[in-house]
C-alpha positions in Angstrom: -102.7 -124.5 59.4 -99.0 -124.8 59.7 -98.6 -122.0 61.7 -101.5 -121.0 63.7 -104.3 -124.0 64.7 -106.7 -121.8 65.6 -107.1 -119.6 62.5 -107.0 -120.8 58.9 -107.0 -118.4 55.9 -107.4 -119.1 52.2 -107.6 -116.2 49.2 -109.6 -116.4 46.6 -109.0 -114.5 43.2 -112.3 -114.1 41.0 -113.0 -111.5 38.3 -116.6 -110.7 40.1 -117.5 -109.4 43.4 -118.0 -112.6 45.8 -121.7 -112.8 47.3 -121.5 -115.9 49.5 -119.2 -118.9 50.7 -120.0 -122.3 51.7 -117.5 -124.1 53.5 -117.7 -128.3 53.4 -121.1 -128.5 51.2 -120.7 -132.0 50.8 -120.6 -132.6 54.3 -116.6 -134.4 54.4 -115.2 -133.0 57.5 -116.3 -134.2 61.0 -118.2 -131.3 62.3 -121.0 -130.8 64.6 -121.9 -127.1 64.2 -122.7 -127.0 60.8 -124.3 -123.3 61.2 -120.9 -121.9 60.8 -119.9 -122.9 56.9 -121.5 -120.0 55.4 -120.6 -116.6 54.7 -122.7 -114.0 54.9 -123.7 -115.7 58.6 -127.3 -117.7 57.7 -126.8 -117.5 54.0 -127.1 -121.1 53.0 -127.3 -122.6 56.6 -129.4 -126.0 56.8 -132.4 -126.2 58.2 -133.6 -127.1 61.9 -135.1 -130.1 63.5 -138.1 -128.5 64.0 -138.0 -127.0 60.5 -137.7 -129.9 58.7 -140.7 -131.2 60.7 -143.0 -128.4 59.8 -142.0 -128.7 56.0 -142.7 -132.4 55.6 -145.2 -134.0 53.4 -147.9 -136.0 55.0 -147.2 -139.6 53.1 -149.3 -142.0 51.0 -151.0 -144.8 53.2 -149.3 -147.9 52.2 -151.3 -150.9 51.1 -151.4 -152.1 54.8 -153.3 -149.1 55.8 -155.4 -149.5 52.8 -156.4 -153.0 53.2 -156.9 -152.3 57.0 -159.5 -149.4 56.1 -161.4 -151.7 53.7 -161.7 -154.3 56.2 -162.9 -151.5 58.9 -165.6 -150.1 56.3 -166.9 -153.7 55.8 -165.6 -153.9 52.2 -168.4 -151.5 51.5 -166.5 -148.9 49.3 -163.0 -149.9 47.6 -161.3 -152.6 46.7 -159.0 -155.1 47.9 -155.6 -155.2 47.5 -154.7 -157.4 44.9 -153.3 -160.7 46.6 -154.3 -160.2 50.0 -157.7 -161.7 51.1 -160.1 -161.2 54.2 -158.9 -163.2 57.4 -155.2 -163.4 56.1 
């Protein structure tokens, strides 16, 4: 970078063919296009917004829920949460 800002290069000497670079995998460098640190383009590129929101798991109802659906079924199937009593 001493001599040119705009273009950086670095050589790397390995014994086997090279099938794919990531650049910055732990995230250490202030940068907002992270689409751009891998070589082949799209290799190990992270996923999307939207991606991420298709993949997620639908989570466990927390004993909130659970005590709120008891109370709505009349205590007729179930049991109470432990601790936590009717009108409280």
């Amino acid at each position: 970078w001493r001599l040119n800002n705009s273009r950086a290069t670095k050589v790397v000497m390995t014994n086997k063919p090279v099938k794919q670079f990531l650049i910055d995998p732990y995230l250490e460098t202030a940068e907002i296009d992270l689409s751009n640190n891998a070589a082949p383009v799209g290799g190990m590129s992270a996923p999307t917004r939207f991606q991420l929101f298709r993949n997620r798991t639908p989570s466990a109802p927390n004993p909130m829920q659970i005590q709120r659906d008891y109370e709505q079924r009349g205590g007729q199937q179930g049991k109470p949460i432990k601790g936590v009593e009717k009108g409280q």
